[in-house]
N, CA and C atoms of all chains as a GROMACS GRO file, in nm:
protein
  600
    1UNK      N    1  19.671  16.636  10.137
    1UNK     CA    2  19.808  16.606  10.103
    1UNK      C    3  19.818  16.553   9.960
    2UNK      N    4  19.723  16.612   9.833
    2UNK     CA    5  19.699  16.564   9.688
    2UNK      C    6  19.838  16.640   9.632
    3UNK      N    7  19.948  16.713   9.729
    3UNK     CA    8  20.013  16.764   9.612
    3UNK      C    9  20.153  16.690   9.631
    4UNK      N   10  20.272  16.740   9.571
    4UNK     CA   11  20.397  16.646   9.511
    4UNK      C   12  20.341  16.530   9.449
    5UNK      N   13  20.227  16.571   9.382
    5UNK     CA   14  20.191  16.451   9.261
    5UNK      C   15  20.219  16.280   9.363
    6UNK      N   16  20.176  16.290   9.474
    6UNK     CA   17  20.145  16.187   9.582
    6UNK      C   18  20.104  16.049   9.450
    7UNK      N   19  20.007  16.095   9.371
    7UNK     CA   20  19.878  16.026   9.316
    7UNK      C   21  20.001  15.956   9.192
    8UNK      N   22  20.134  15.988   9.191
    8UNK     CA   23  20.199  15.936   9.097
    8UNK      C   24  20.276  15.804   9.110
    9UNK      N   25  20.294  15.744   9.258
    9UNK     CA   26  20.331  15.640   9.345
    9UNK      C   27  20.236  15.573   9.341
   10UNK      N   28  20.285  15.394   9.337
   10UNK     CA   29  20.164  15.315   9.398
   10UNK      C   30  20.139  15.385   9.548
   11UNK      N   31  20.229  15.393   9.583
   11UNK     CA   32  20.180  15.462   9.794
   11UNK      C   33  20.105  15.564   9.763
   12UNK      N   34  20.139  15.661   9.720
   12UNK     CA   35  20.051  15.785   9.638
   12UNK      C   36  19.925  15.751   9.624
   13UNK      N   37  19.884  15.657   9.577
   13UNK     CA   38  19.776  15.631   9.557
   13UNK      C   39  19.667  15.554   9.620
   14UNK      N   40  19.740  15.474   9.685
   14UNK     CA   41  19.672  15.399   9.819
   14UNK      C   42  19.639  15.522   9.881
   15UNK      N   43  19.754  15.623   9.922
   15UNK     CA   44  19.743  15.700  10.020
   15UNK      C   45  19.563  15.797   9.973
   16UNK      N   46  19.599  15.811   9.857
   16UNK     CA   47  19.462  15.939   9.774
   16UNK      C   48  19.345  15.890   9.845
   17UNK      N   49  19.353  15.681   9.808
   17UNK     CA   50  19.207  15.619   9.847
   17UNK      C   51  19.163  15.616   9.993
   18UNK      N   52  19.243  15.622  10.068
   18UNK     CA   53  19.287  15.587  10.192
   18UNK      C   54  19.213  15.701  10.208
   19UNK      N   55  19.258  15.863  10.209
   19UNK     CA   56  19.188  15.988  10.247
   19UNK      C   57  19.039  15.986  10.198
   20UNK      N   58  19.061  15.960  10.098
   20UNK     CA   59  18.886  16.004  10.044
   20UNK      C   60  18.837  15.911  10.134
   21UNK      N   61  18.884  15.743  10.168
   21UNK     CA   62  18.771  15.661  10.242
   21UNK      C   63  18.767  15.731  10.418
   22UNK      N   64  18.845  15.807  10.475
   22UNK     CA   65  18.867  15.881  10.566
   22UNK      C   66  18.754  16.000  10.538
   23UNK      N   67  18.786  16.104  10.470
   23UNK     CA   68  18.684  16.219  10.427
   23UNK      C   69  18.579  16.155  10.419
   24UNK      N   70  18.579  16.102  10.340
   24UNK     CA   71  18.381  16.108  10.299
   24UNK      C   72  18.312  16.098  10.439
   25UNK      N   73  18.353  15.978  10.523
   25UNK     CA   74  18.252  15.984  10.622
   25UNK      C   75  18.261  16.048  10.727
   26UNK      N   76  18.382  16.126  10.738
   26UNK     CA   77  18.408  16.244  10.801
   26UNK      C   78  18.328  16.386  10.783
   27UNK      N   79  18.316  16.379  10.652
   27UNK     CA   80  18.276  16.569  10.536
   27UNK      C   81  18.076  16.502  10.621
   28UNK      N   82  18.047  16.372  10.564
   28UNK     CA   83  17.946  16.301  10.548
   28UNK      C   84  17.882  16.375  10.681
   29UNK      N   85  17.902  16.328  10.809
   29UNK     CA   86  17.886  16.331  10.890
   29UNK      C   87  17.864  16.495  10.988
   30UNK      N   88  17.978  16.561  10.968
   30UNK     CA   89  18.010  16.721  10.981
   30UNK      C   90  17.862  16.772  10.952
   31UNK      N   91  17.876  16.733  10.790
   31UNK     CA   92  17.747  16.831  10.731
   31UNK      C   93  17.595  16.780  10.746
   32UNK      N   94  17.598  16.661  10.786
   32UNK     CA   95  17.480  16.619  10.879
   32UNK      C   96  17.441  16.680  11.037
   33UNK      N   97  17.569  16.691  11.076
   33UNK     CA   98  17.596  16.770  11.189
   33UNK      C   99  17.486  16.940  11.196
   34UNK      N  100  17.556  17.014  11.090
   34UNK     CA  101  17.541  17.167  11.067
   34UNK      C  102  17.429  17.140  10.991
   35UNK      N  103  17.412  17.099  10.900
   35UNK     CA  104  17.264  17.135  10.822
   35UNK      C  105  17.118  17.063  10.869
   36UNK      N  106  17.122  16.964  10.964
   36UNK     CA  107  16.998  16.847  10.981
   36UNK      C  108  16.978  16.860  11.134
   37UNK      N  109  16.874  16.854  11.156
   37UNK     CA  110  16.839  16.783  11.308
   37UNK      C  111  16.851  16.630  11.357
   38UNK      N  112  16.909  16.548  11.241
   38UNK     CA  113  16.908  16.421  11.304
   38UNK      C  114  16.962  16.364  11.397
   39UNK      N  115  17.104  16.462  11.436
   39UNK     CA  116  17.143  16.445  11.605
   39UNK      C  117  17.102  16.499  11.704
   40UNK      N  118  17.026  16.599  11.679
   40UNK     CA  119  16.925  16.685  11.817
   40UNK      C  120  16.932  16.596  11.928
   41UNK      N  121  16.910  16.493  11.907
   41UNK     CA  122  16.835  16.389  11.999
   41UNK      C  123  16.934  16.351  12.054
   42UNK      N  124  17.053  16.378  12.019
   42UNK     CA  125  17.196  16.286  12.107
   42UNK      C  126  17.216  16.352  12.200
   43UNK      N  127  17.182  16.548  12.200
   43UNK     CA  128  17.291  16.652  12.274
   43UNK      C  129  17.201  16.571  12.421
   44UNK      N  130  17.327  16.565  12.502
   44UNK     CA  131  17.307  16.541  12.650
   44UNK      C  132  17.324  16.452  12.698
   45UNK      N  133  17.347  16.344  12.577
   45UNK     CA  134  17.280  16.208  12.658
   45UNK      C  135  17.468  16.136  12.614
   46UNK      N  136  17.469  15.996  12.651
   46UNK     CA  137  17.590  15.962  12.644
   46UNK      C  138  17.618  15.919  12.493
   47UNK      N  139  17.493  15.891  12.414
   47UNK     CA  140  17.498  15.870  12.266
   47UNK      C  141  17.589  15.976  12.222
   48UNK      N  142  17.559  16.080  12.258
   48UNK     CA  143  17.658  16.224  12.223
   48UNK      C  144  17.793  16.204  12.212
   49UNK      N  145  17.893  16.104  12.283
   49UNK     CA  146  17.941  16.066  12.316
   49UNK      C  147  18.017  15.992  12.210
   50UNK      N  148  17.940  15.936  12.147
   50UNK     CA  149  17.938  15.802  12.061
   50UNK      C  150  17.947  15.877  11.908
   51UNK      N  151  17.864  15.963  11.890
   51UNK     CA  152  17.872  16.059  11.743
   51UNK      C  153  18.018  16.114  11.786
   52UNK      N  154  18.074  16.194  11.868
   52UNK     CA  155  18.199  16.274  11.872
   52UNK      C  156  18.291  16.193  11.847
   53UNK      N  157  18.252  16.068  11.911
   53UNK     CA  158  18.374  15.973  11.847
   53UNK      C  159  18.385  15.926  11.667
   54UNK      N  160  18.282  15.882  11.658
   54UNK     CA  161  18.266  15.849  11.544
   54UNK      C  162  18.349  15.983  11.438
   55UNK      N  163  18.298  16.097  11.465
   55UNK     CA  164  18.344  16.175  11.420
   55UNK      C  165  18.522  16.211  11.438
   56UNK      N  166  18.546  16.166  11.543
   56UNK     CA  167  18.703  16.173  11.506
   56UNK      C  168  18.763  16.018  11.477
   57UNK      N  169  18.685  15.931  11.458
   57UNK     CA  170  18.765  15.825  11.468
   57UNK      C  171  18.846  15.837  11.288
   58UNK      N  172  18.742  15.889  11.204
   58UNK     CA  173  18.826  15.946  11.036
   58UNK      C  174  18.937  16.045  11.090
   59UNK      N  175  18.926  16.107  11.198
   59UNK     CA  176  19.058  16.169  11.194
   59UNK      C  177  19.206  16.119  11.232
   60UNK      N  178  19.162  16.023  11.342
   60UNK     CA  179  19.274  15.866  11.355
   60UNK      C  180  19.296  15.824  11.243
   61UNK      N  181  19.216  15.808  11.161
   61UNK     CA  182  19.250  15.728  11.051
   61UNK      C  183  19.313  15.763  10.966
   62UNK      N  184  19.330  15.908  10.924
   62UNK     CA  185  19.395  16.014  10.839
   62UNK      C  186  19.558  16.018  10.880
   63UNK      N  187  19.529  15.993  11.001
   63UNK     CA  188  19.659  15.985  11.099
   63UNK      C  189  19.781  15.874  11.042
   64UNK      N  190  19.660  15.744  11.035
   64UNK     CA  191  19.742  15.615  11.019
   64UNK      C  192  19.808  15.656  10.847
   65UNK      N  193  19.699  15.687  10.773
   65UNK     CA  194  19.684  15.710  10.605
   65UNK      C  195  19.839  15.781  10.587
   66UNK      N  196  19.863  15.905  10.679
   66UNK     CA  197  20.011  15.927  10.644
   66UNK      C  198  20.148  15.910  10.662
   67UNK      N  199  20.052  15.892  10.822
   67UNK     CA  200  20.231  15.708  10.876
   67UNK      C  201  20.257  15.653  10.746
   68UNK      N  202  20.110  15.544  10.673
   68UNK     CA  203  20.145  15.451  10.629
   68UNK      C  204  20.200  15.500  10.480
   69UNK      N  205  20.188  15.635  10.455
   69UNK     CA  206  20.206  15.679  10.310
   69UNK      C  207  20.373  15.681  10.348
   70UNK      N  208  20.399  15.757  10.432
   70UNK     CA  209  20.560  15.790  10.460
   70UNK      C  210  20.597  15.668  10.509
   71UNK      N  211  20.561  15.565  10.537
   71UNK     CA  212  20.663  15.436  10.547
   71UNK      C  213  20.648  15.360  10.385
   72UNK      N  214  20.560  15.365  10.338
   72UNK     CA  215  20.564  15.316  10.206
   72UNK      C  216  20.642  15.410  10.082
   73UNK      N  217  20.643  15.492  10.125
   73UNK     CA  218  20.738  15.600  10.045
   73UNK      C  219  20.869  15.587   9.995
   74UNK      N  220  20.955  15.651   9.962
   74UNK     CA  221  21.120  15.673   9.969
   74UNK      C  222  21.130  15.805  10.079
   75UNK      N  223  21.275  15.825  10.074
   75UNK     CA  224  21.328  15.933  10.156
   75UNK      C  225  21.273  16.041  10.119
   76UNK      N  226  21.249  16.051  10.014
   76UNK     CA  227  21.250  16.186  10.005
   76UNK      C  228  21.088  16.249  10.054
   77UNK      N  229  21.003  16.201   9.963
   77UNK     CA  230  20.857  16.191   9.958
   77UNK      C  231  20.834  16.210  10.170
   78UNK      N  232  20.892  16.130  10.198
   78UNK     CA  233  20.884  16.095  10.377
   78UNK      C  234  20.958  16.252  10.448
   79UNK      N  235  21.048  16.254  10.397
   79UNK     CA  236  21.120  16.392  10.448
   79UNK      C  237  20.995  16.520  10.412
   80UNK      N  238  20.970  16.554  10.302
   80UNK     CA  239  20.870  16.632  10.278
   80UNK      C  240  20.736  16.651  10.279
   81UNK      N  241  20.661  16.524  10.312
   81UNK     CA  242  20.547  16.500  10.408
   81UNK      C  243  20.552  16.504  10.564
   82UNK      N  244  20.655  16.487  10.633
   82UNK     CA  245  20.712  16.496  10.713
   82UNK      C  246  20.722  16.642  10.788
   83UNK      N  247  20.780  16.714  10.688
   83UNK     CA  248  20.791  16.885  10.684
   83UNK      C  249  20.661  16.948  10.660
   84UNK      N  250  20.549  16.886  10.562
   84UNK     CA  251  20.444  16.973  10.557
   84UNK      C  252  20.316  16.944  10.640
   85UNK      N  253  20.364  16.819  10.716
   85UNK     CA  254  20.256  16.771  10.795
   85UNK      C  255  20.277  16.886  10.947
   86UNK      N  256  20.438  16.863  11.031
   86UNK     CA  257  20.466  16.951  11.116
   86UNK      C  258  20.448  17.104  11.099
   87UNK      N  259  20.452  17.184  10.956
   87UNK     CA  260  20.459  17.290  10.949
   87UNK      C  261  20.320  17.323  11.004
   88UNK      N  262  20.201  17.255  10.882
   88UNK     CA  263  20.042  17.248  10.893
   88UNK      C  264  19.979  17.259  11.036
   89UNK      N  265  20.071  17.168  11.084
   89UNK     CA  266  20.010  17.146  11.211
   89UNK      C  267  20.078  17.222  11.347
   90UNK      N  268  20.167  17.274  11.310
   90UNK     CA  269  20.256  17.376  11.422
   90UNK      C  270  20.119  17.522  11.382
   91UNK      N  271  20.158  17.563  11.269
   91UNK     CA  272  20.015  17.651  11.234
   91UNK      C  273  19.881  17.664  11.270
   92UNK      N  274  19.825  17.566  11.271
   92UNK     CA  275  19.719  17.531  11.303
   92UNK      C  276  19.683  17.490  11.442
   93UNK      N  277  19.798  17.492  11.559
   93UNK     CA  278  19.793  17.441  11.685
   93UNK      C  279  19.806  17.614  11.730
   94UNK      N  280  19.906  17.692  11.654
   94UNK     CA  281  19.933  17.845  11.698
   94UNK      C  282  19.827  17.928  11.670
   95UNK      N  283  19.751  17.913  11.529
   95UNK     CA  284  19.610  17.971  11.554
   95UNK      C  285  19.465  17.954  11.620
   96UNK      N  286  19.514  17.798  11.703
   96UNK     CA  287  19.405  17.770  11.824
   96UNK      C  288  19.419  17.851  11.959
   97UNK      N  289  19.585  17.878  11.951
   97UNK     CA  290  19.617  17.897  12.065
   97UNK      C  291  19.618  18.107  12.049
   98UNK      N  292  19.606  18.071  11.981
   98UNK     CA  293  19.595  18.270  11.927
   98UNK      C  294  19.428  18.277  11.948
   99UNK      N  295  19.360  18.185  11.931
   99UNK     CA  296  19.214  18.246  11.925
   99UNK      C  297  19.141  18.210  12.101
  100UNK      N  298  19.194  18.121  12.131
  100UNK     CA  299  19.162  18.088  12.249
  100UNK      C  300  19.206  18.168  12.366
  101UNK      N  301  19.324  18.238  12.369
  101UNK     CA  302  19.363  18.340  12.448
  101UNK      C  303  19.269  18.452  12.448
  102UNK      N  304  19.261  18.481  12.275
  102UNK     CA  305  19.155  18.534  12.269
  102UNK      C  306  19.060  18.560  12.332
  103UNK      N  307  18.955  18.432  12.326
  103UNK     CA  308  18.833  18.425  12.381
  103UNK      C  309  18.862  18.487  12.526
  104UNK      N  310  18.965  18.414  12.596
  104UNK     CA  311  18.962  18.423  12.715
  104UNK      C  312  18.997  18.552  12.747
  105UNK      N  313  19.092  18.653  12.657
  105UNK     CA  314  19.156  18.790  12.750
  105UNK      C  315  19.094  18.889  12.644
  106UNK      N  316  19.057  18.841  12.572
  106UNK     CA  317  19.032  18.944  12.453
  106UNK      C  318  18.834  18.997  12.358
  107UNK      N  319  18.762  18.907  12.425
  107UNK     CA  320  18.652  18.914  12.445
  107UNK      C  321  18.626  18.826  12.250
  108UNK      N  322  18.731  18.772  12.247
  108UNK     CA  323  18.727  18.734  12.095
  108UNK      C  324  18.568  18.627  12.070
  109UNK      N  325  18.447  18.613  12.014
  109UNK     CA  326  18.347  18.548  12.004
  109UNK      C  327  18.394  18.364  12.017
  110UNK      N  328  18.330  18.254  12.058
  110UNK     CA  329  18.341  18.150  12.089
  110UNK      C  330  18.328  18.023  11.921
  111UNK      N  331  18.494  17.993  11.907
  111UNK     CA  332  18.474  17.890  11.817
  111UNK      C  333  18.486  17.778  11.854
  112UNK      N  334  18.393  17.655  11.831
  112UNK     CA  335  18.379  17.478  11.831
  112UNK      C  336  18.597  17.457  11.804
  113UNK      N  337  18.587  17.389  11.890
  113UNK     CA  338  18.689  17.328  11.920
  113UNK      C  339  18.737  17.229  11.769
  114UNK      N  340  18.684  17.189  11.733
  114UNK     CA  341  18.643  17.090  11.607
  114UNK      C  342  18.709  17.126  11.480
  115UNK      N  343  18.690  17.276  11.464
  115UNK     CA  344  18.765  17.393  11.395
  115UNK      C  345  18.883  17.325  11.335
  116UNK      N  346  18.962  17.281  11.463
  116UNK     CA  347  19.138  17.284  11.433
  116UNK      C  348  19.127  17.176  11.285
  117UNK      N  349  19.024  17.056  11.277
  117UNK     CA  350  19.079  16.991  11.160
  117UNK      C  351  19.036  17.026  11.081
  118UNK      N  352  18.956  17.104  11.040
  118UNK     CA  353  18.944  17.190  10.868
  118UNK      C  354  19.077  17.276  10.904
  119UNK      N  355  19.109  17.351  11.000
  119UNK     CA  356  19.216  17.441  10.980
  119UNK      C  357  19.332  17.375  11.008
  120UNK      N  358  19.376  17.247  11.053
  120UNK     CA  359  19.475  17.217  10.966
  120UNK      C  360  19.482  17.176  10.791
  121UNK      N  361  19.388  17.182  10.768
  121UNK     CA  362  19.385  17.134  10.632
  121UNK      C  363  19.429  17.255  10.538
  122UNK      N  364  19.366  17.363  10.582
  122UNK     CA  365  19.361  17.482  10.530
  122UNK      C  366  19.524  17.514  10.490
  123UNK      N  367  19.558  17.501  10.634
  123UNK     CA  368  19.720  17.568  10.628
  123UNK      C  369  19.813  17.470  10.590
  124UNK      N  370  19.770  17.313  10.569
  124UNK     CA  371  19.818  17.231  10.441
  124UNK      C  372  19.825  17.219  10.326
  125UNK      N  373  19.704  17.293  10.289
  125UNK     CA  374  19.675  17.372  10.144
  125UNK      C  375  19.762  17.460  10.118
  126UNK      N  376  19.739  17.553  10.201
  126UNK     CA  377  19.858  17.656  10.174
  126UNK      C  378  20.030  17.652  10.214
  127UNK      N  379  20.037  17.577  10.301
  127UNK     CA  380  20.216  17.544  10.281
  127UNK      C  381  20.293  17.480  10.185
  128UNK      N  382  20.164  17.337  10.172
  128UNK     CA  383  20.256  17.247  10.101
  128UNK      C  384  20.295  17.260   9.972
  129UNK      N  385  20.200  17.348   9.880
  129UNK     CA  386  20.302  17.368   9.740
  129UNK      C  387  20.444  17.408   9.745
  130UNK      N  388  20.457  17.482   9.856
  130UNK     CA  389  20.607  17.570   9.880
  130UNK      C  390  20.702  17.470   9.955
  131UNK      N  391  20.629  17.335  10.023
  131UNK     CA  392  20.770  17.290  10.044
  131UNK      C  393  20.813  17.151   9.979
  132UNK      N  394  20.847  17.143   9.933
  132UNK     CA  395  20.953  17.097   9.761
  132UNK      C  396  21.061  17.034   9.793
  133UNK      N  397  21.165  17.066   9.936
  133UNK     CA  398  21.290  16.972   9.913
  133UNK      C  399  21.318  16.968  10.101
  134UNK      N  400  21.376  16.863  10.073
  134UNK     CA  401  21.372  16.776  10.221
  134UNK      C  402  21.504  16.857  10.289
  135UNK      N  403  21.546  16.979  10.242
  135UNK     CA  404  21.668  17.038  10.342
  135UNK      C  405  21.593  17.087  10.377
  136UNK      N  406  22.300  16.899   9.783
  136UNK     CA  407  22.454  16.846   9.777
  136UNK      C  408  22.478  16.840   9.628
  137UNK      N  409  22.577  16.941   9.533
  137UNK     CA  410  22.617  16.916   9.446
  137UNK      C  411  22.611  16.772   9.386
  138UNK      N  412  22.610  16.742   9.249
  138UNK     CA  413  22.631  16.631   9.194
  138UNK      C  414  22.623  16.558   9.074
  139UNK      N  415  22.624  16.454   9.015
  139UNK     CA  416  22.666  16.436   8.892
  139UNK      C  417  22.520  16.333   8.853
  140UNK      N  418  22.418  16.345   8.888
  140UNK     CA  419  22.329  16.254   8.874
  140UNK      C  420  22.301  16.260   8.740
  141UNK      N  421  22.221  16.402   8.725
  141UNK     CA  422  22.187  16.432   8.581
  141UNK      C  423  22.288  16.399   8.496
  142UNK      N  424  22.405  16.445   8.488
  142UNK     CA  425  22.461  16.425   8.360
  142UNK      C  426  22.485  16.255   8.312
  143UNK      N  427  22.489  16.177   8.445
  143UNK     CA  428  22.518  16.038   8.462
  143UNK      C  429  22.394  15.991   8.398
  144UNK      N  430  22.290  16.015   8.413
  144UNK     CA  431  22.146  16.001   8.356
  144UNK      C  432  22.153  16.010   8.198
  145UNK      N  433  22.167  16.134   8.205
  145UNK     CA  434  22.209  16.166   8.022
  145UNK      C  435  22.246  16.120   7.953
  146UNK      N  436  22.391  16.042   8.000
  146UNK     CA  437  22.467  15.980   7.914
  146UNK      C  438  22.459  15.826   7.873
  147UNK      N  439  22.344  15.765   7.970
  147UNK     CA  440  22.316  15.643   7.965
  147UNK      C  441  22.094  15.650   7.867
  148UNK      N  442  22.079  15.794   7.856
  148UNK     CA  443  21.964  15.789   7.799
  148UNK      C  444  21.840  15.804   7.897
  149UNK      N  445  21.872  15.780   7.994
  149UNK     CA  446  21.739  15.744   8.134
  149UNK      C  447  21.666  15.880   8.160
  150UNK      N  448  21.585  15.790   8.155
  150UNK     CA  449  21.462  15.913   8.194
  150UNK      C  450  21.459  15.938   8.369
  151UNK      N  451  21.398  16.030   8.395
  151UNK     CA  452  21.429  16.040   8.566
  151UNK      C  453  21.307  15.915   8.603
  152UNK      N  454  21.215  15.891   8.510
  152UNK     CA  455  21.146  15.710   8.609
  152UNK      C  456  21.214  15.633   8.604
  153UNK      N  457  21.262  15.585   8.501
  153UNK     CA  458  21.369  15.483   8.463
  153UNK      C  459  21.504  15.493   8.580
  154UNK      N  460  21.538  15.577   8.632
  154UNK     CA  461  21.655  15.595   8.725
  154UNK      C  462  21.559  15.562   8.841
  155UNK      N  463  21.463  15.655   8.879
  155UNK     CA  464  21.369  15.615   8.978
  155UNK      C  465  21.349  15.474   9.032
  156UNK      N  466  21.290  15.408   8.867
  156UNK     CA  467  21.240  15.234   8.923
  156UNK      C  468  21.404  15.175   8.951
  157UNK      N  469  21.514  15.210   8.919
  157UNK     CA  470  21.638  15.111   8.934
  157UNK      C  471  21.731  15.134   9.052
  158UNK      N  472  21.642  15.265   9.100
  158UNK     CA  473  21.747  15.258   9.225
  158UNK      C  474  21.554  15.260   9.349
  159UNK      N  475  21.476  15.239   9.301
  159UNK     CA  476  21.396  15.199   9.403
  159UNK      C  477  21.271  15.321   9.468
  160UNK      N  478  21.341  15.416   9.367
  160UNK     CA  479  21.317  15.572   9.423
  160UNK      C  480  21.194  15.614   9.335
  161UNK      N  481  21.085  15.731   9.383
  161UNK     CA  482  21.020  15.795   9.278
  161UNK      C  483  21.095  15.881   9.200
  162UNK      N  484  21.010  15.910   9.070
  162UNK     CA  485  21.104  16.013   9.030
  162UNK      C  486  21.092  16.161   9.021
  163UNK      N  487  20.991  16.180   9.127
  163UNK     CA  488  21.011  16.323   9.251
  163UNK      C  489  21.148  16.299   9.301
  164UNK      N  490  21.214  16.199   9.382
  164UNK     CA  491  21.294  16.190   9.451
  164UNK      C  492  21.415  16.180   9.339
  165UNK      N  493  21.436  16.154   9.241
  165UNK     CA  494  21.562  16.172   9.147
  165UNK      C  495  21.522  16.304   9.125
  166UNK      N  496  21.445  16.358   9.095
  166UNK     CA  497  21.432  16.511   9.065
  166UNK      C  498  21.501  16.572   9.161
  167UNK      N  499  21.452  16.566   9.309
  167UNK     CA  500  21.474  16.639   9.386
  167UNK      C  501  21.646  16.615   9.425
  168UNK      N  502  21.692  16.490   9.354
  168UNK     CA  503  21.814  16.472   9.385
  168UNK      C  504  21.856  16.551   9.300
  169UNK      N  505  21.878  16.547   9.163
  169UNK     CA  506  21.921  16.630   9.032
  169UNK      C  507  21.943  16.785   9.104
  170UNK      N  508  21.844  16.840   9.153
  170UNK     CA  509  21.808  16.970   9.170
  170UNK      C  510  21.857  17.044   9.268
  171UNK      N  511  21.932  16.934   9.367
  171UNK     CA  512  21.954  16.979   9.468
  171UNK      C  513  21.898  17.014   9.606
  172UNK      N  514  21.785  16.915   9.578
  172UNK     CA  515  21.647  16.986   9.699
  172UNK      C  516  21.628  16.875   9.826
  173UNK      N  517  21.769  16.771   9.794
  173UNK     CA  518  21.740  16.672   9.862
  173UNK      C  519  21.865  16.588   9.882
  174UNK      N  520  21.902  16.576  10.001
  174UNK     CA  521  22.046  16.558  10.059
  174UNK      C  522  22.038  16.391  10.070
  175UNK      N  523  22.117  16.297   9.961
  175UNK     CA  524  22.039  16.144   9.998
  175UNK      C  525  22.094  16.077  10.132
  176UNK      N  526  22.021  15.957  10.203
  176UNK     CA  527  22.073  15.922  10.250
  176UNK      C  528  22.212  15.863  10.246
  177UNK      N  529  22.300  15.778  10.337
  177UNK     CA  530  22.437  15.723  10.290
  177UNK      C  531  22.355  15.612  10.226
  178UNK      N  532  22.234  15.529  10.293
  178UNK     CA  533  22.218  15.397  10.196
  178UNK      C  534  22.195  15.408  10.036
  179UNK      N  535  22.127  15.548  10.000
  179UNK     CA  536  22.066  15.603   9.888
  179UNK      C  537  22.208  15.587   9.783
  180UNK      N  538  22.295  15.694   9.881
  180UNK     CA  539  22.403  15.731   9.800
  180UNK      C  540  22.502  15.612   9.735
  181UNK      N  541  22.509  15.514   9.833
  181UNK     CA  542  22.536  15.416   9.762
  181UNK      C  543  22.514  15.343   9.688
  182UNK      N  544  22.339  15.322   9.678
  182UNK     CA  545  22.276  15.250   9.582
  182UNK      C  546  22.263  15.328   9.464
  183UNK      N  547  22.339  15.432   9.467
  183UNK     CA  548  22.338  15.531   9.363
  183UNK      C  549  22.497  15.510   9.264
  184UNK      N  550  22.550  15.465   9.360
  184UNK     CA  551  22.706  15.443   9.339
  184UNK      C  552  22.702  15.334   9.267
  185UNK      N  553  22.668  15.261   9.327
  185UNK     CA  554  22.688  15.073   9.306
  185UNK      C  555  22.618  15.072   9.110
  186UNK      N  556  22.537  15.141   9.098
  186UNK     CA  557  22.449  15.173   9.005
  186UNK      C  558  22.487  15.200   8.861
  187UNK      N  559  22.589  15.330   8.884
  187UNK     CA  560  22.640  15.381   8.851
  187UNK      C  561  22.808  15.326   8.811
  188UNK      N  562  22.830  15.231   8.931
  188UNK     CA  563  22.957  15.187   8.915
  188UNK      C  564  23.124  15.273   8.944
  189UNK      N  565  23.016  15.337   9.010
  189UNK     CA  566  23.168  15.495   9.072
  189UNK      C  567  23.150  15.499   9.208
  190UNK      N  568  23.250  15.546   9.260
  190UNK     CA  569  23.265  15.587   9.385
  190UNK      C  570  23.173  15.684   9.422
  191UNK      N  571  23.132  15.706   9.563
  191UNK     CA  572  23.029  15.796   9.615
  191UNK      C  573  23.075  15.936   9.567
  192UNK      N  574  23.228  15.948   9.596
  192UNK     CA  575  23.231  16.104   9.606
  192UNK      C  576  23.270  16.158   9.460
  193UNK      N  577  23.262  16.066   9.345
  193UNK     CA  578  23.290  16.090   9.180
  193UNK      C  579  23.147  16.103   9.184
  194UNK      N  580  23.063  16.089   9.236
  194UNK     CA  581  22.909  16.154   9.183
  194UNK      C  582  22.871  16.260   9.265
  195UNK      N  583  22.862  16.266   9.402
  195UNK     CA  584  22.848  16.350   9.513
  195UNK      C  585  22.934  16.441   9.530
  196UNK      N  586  22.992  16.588   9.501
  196UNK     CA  587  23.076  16.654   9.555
  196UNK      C  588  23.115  16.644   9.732
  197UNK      N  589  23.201  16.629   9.793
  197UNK     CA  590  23.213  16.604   9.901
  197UNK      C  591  23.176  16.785  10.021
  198UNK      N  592  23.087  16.771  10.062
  198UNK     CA  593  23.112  16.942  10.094
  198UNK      C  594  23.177  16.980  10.205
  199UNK      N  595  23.253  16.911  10.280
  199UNK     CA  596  23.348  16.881  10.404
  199UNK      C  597  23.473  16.906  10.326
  200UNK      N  598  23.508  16.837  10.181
  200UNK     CA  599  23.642  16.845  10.140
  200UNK      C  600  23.692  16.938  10.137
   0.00000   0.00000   0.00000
């Protein structure tokens, strides 16, 4: 959510630090995930349990980061974070639900559930330059 | 919503931050007012008024009228 020049507000800018302290140990973690064996040792056990959380608990937090950006905001900034957060995420809930039917009626190959938060990000990338005004 | 922001801006010299910091607003959000991309609230519109020193609907075209 780096665009409408967010980073130009004091909130803007809390909000920037707020994500990156969210990402990093989110991205951190993911790619420890996919590239390392250092969780091998969790699959099965209830520790497993304990990493999945960890791993979404940055996504709660991302959560709070844009409550708290849109209450620290003005109207407008709130109206249009507002709009690109629901769009992102109406998108990104319709292409879970497009691939998962999939799987199930369509012999479509099996994606990690986990997916949806890079792909909401994705389709936040791509909406939010285009939406610009709070009508 | 049509309106007289910009020119009201103009004539007093203000930059769209300068309008921004005095009515509380960024100045994305005076932009987006100027431009039309952003319908203000009634509290907005008044603190826009009071500001300004005019009535709501001498800055706001009324679009009901």
């Amino acid at each position: 959510m780096l665009t409408l020049s967010k980073q130009h507000t004091p909130a803007g800018r809390r909000y920037v630090l707020r994500t990156f302290a969210f990402m990093i140990p989110y991205a951190l973690i993911c790619v420890a995930m996919m590239t390392t064996d250092a969780f091998d040792e969790l699959m099965g056990k209830p520790a497993g349990w304990a990493l999945a959380a960890a791993v979404a608990a940055p996504v709660v937090g991302q959560l709070w980061a844009t409550l708290a950006l849109m209450r620290e905001s003005d109207e407008f900034v709130r109206m249009v974070t507002a709009k690109q957060f629901i769009i992102a995420s109406g998108l990104a809930m319709a292409a879970a639900t497009f691939w998962g039917f999939g799987e199930s009626f369509a012999g479509a190959p099996h994606l990690p559930a986990w997916l949806i938060y890079p792909l909401f990000w994705a389709a936040f990338g791509l909406v939010a330059p285009f939406i610009r005004s709070s009508n | 919503m049509k309106n007289k922001l910009k020119l009201l801006r103009a004539e007093r010299n203000w930059t769209q931050e300068q309008l921004g910091q005095a009515l509380g607003v960024s100045r994305q959000a005076v932009n987006a007012l100027e431009t039309e991309k952003h319908d203000p609230s009634l509290d907005l519109a008044y603190r826009i008024a009071a500001l300004f020193e005019r009535p709501v609907e001498d800055i706001f075209e009324n679009p009901h009228a």
